[in-house]
Backbone as XML, in Angstrom:
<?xml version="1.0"?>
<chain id="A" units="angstrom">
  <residue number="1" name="UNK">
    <atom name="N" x="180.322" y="36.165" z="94.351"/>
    <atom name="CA" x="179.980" y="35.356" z="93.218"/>
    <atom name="C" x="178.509" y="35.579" z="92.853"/>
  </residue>
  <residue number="2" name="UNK">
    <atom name="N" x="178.174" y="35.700" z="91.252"/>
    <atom name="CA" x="176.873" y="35.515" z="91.216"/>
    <atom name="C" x="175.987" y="35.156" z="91.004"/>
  </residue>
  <residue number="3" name="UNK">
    <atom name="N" x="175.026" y="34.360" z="91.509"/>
    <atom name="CA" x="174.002" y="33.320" z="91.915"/>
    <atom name="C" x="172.490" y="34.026" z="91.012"/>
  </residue>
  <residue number="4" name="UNK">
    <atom name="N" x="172.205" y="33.626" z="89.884"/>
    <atom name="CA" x="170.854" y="33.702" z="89.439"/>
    <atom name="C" x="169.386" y="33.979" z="90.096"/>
  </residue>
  <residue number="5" name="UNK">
    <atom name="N" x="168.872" y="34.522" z="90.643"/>
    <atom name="CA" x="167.246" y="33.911" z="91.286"/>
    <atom name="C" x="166.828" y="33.186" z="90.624"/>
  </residue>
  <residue number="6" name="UNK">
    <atom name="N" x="165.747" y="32.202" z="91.405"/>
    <atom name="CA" x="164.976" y="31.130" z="91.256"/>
    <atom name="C" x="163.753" y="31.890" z="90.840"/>
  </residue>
  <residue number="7" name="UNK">
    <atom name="N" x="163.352" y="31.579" z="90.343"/>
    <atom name="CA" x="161.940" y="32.220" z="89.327"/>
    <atom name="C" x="161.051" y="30.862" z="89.766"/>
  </residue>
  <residue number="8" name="UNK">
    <atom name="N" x="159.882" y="31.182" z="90.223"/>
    <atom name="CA" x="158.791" y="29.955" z="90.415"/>
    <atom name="C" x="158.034" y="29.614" z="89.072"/>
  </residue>
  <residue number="9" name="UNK">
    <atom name="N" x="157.955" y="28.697" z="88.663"/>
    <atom name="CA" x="156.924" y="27.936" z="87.317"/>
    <atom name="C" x="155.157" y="28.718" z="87.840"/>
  </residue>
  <residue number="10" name="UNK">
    <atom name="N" x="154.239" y="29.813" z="87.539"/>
    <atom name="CA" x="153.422" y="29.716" z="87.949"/>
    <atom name="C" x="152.228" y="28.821" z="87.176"/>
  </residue>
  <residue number="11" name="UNK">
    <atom name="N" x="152.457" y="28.635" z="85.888"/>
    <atom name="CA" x="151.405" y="27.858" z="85.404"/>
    <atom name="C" x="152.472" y="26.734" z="84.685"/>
  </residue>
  <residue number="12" name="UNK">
    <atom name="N" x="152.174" y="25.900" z="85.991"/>
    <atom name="CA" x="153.225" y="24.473" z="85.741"/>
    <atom name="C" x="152.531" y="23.398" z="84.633"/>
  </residue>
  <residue number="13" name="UNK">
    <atom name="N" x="151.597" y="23.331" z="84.110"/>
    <atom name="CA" x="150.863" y="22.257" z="83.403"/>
    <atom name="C" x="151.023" y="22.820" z="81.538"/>
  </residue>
  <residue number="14" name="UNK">
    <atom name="N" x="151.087" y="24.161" z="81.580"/>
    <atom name="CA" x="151.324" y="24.749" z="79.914"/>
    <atom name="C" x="152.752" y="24.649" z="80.233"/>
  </residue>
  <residue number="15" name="UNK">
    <atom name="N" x="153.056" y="25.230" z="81.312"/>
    <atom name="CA" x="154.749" y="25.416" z="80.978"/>
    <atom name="C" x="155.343" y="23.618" z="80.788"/>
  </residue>
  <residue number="16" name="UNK">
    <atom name="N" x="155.015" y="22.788" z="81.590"/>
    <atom name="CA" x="155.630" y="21.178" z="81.106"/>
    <atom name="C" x="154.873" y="20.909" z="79.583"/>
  </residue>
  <residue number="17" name="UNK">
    <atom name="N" x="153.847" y="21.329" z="79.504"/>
    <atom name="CA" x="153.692" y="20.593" z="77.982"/>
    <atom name="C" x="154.910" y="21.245" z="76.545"/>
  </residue>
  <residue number="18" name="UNK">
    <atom name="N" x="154.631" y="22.443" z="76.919"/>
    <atom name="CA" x="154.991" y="23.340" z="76.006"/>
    <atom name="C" x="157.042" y="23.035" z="76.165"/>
  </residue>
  <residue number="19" name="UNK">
    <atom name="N" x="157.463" y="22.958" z="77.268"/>
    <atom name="CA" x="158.741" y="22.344" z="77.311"/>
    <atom name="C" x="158.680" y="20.535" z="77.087"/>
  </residue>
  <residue number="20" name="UNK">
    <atom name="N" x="157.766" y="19.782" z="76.881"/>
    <atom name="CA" x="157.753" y="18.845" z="76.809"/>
    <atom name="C" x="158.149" y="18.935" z="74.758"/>
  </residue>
  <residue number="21" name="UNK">
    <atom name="N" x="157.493" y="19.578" z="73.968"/>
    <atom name="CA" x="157.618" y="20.326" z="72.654"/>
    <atom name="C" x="159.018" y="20.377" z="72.449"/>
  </residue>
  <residue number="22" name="UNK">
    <atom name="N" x="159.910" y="21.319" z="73.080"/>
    <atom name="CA" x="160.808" y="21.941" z="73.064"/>
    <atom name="C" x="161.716" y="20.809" z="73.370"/>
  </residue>
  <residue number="23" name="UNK">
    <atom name="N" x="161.888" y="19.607" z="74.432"/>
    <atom name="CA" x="162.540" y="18.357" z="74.651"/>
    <atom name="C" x="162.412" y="17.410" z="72.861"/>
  </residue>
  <residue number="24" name="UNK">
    <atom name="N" x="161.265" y="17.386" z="72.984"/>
    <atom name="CA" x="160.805" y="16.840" z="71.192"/>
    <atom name="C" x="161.858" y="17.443" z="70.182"/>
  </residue>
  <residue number="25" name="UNK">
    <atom name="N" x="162.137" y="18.067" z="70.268"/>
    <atom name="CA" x="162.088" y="19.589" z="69.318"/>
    <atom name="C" x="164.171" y="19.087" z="68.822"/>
  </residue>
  <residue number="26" name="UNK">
    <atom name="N" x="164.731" y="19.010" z="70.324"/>
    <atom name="CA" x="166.162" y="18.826" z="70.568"/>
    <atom name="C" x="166.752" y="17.663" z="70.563"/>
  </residue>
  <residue number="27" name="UNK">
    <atom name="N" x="165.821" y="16.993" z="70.388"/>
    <atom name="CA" x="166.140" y="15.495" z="70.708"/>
    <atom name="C" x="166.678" y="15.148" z="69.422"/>
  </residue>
  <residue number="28" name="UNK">
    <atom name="N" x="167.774" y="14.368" z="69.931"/>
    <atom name="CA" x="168.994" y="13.662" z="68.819"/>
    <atom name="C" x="168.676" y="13.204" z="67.695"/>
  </residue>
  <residue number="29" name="UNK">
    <atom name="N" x="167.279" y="12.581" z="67.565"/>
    <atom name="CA" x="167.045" y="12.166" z="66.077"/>
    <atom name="C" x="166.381" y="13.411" z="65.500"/>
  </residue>
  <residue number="30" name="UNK">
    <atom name="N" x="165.736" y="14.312" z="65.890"/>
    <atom name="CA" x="165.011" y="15.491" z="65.488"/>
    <atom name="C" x="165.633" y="16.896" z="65.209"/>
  </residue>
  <residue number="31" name="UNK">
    <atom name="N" x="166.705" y="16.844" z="65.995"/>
    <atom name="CA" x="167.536" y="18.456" z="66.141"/>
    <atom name="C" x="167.813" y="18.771" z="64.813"/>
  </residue>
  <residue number="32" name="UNK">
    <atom name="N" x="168.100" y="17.962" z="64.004"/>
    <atom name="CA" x="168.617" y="17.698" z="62.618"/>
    <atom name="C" x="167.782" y="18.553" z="61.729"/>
  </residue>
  <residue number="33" name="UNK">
    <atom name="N" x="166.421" y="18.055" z="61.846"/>
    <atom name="CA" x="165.455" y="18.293" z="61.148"/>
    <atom name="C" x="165.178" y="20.089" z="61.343"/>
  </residue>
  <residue number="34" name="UNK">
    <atom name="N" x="165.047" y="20.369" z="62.641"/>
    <atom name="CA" x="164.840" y="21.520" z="62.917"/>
    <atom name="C" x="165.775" y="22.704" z="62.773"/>
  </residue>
  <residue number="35" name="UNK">
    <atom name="N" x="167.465" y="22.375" z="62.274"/>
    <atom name="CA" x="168.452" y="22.753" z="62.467"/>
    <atom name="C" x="168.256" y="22.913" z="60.442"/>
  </residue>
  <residue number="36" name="UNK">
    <atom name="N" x="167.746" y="22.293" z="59.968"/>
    <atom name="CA" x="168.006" y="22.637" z="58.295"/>
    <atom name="C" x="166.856" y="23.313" z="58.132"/>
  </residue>
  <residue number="37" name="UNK">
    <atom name="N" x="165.627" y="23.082" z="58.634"/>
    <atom name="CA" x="164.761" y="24.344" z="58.313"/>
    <atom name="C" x="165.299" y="25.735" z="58.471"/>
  </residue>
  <residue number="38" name="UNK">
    <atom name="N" x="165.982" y="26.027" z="59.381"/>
    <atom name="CA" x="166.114" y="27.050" z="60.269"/>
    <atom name="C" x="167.423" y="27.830" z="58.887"/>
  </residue>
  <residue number="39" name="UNK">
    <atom name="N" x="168.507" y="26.542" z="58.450"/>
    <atom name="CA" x="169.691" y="26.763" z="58.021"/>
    <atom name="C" x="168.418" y="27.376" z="56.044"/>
  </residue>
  <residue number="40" name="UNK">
    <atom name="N" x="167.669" y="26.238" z="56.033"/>
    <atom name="CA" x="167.243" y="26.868" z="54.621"/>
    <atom name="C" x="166.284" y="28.237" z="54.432"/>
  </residue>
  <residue number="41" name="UNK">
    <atom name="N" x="165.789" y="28.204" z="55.837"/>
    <atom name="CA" x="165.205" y="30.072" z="55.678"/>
    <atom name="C" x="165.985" y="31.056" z="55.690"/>
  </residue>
  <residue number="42" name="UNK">
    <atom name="N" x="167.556" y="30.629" z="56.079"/>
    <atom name="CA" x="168.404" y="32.141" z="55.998"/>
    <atom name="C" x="167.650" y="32.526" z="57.636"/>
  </residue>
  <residue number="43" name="UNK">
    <atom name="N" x="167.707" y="32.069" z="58.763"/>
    <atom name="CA" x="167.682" y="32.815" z="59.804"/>
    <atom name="C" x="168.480" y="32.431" z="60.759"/>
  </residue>
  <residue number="44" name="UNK">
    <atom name="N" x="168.610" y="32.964" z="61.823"/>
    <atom name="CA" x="169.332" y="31.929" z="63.483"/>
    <atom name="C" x="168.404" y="31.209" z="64.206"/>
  </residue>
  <residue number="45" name="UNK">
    <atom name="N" x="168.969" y="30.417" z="63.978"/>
    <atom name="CA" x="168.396" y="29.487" z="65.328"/>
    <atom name="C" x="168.193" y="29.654" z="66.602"/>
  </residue>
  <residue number="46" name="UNK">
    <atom name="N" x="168.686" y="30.916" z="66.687"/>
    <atom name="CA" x="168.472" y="31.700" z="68.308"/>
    <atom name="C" x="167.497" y="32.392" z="68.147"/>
  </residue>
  <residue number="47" name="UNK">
    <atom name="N" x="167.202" y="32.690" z="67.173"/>
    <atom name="CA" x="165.356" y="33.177" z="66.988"/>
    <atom name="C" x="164.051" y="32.342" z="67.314"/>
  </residue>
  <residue number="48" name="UNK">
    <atom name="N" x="164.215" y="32.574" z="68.799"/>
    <atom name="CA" x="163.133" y="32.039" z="69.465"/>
    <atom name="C" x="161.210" y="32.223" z="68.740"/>
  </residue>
  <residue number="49" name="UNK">
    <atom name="N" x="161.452" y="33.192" z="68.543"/>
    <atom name="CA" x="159.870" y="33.759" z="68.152"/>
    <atom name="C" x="159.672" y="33.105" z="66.905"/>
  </residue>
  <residue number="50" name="UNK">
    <atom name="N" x="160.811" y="33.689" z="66.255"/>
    <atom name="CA" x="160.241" y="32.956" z="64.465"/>
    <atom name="C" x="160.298" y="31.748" z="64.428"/>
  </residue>
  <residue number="51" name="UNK">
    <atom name="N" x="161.247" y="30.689" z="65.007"/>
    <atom name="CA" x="160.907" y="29.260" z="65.103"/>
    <atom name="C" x="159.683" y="28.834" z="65.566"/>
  </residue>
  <residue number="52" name="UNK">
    <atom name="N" x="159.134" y="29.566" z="66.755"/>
    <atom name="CA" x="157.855" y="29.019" z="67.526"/>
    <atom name="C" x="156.633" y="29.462" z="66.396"/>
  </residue>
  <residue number="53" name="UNK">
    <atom name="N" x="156.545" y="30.362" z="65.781"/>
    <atom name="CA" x="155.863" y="30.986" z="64.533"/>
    <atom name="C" x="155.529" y="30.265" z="63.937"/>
  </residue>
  <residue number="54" name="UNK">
    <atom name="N" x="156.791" y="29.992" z="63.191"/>
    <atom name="CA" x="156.725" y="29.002" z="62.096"/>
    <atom name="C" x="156.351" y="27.361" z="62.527"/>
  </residue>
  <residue number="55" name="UNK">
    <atom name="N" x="156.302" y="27.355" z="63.708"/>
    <atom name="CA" x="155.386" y="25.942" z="64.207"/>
    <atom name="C" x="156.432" y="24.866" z="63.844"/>
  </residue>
  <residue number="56" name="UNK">
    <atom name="N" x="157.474" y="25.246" z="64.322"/>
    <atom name="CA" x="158.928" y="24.122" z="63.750"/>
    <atom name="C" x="158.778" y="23.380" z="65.509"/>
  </residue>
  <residue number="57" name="UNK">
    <atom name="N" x="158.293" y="24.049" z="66.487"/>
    <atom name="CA" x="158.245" y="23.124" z="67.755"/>
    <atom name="C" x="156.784" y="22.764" z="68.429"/>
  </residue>
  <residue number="58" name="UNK">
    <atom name="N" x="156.206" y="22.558" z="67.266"/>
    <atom name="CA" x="154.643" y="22.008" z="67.213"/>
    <atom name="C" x="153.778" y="22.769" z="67.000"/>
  </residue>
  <residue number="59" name="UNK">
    <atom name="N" x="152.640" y="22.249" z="66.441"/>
    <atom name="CA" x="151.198" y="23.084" z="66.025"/>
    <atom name="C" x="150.889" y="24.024" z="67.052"/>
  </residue>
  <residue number="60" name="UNK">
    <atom name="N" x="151.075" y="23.002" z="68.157"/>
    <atom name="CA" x="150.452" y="23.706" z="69.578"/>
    <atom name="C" x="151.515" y="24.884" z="70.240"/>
  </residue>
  <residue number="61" name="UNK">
    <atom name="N" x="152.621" y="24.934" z="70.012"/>
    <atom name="CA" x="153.685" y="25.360" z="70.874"/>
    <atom name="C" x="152.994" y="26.747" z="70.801"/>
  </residue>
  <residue number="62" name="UNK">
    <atom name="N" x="153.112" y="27.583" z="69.778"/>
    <atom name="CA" x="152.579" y="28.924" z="69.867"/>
    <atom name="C" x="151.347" y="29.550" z="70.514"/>
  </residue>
  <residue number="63" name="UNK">
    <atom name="N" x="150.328" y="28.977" z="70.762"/>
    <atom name="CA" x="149.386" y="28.663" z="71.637"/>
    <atom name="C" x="149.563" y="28.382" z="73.306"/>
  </residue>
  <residue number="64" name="UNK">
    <atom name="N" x="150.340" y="27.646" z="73.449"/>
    <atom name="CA" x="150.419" y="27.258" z="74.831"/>
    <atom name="C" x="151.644" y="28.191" z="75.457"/>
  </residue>
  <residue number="65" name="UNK">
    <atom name="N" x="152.735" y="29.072" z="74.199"/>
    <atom name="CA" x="153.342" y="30.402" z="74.703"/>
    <atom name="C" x="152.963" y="30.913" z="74.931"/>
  </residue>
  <residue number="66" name="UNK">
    <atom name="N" x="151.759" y="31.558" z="74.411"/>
    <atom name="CA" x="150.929" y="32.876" z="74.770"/>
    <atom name="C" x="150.417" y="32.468" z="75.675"/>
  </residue>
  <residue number="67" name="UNK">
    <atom name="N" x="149.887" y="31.606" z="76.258"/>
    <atom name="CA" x="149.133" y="31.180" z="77.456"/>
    <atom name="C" x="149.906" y="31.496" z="78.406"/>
  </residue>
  <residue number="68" name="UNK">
    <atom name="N" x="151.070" y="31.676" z="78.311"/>
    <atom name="CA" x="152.065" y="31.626" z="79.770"/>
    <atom name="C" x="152.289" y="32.603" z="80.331"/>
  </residue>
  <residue number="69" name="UNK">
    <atom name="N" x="152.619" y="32.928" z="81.755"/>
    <atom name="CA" x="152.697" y="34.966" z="81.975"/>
    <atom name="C" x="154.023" y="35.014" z="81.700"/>
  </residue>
  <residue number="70" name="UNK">
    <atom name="N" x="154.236" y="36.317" z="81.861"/>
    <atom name="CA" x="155.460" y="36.076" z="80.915"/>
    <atom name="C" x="156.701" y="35.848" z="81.703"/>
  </residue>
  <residue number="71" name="UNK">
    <atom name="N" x="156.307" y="35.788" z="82.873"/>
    <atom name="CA" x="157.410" y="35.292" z="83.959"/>
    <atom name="C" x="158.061" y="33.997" z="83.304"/>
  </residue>
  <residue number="72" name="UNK">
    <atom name="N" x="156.702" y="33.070" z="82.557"/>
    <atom name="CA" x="157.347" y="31.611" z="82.543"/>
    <atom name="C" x="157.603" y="31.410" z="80.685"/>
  </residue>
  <residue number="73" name="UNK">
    <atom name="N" x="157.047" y="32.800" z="80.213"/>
    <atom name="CA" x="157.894" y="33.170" z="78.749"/>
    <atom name="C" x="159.383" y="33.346" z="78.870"/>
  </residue>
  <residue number="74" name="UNK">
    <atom name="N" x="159.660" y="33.812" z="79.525"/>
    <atom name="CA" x="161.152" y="34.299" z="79.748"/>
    <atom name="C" x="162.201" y="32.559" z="79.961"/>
  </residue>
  <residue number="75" name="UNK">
    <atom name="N" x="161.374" y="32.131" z="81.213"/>
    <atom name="CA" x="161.835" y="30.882" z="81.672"/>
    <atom name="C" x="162.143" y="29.901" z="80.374"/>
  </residue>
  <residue number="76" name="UNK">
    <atom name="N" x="161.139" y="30.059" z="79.468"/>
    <atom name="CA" x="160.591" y="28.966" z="78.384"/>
    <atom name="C" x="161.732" y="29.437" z="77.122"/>
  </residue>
  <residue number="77" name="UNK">
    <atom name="N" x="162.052" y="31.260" z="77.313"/>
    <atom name="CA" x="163.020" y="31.330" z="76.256"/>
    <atom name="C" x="164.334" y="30.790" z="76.394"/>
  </residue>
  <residue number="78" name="UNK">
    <atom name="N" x="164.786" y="31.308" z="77.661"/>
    <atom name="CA" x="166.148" y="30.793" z="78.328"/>
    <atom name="C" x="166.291" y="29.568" z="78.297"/>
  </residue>
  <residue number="79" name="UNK">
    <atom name="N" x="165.100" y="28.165" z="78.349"/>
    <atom name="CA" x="165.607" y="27.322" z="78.296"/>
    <atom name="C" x="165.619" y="26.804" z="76.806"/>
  </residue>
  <residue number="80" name="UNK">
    <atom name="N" x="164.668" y="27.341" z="76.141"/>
    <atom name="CA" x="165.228" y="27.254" z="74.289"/>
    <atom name="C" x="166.742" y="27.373" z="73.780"/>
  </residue>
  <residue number="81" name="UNK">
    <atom name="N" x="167.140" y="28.593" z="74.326"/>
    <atom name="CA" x="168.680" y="28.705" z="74.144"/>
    <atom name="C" x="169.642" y="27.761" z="74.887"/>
  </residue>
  <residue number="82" name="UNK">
    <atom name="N" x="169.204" y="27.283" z="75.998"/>
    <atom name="CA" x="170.231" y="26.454" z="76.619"/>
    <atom name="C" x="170.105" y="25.650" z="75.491"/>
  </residue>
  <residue number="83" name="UNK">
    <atom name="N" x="169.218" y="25.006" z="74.825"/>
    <atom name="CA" x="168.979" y="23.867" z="74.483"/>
    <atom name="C" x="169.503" y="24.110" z="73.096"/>
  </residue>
  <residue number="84" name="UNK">
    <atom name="N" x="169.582" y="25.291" z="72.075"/>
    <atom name="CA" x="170.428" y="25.932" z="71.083"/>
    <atom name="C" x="171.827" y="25.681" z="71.637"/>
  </residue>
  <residue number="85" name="UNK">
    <atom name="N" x="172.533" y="26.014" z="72.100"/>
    <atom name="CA" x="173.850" y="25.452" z="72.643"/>
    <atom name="C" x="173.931" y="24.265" z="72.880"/>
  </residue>
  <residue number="86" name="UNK">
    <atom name="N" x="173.719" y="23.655" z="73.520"/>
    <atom name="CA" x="173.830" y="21.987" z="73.901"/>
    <atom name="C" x="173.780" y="21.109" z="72.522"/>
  </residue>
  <residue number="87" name="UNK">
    <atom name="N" x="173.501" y="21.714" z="71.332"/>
    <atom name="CA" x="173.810" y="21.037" z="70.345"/>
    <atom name="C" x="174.680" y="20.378" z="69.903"/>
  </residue>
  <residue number="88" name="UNK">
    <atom name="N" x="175.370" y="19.133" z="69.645"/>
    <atom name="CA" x="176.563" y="18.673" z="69.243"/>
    <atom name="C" x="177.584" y="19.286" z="68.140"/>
  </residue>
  <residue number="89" name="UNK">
    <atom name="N" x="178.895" y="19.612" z="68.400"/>
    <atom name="CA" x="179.140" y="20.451" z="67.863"/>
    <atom name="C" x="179.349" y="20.027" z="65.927"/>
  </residue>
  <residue number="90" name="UNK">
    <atom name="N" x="179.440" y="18.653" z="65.845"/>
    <atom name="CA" x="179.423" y="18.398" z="64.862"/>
    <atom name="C" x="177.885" y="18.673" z="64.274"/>
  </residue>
  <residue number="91" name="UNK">
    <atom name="N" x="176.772" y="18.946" z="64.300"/>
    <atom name="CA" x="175.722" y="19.622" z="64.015"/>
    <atom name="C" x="175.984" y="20.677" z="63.742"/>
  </residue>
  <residue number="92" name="UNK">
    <atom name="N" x="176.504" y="21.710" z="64.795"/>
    <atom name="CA" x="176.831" y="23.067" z="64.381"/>
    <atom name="C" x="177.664" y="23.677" z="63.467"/>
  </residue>
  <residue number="93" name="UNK">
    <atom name="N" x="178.526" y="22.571" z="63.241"/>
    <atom name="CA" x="179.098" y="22.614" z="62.208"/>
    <atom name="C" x="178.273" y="22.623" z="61.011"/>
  </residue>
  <residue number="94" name="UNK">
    <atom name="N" x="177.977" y="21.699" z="60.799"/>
    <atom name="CA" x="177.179" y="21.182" z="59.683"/>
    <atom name="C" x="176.167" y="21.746" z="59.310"/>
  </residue>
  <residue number="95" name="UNK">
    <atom name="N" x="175.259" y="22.678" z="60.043"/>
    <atom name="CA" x="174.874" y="23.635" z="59.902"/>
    <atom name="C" x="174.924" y="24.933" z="60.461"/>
  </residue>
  <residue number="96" name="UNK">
    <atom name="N" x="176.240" y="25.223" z="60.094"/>
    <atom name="CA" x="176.839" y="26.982" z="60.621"/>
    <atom name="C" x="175.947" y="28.228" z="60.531"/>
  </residue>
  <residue number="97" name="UNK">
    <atom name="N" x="175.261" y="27.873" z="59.155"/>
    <atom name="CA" x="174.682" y="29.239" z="58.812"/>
    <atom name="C" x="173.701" y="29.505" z="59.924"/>
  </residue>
  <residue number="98" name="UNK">
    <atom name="N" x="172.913" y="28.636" z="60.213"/>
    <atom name="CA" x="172.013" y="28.540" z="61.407"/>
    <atom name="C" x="172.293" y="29.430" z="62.451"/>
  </residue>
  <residue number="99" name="UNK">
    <atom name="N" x="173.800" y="28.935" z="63.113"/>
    <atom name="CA" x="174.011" y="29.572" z="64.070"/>
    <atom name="C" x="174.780" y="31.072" z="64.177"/>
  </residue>
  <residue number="100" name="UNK">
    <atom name="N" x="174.929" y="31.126" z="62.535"/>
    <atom name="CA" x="176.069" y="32.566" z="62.647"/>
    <atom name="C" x="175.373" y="33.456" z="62.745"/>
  </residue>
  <residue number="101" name="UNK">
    <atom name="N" x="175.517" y="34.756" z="63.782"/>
    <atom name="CA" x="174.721" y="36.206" z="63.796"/>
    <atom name="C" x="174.638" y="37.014" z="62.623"/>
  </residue>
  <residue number="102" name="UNK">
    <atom name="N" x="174.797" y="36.832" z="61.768"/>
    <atom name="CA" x="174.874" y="37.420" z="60.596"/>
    <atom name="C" x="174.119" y="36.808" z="59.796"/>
  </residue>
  <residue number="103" name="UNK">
    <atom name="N" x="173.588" y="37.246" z="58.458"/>
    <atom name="CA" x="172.690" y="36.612" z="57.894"/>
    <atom name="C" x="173.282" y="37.007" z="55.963"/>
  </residue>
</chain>
């Protein structure tokens, strides 16, 4: 069976703020908000970079990414996408275009 490695947090204080953003970001009254920007630019929502760009998960978020090595970039993307899935599916519905690979 196969079991993931554990990756260590090395800079634990950017990486909690900057996922503290990203908790903001998903949260039930907010997902909404971030889910029609995403649906009115014509892009996916699995576009980690251009969301953080466009400062849709705070002023600061893009700043405190680059700060991170990229051990805990990787960590910080993977858990963006968990958090892209975990969306309710009546959201995803509601905004499909968001999530369809195609544009």
């Amino acid at each position: 069976m196969f079991e993931q490695a554990t990756i260590a947090v090395q800079d634990e204080k950017t990486y909690a703020k900057l996922h503290s953003l990203l908790d903001a970001a998903f949260d039930a009254r907010d997902v909404d908000v971030l889910l029609s920007r995403a649906a009115k630019s014509k892009f996916s929502i699995r576009s980690f970079e251009e969301v953080l760009n466009r400062g849709w998960l705070g002023k600061d978020a893009p700043a405190l990414y680059n700060a991170l090595p990229v051990s805990d970039q990787g960590l910080t993307r993977e858990r963006y996408l968990r958090l892209v899935e975990k969306v309710p599916g009546d959201l995803r519905q509601k905004y499909f275009k968001a999530y369809a690979y195609y544009a």
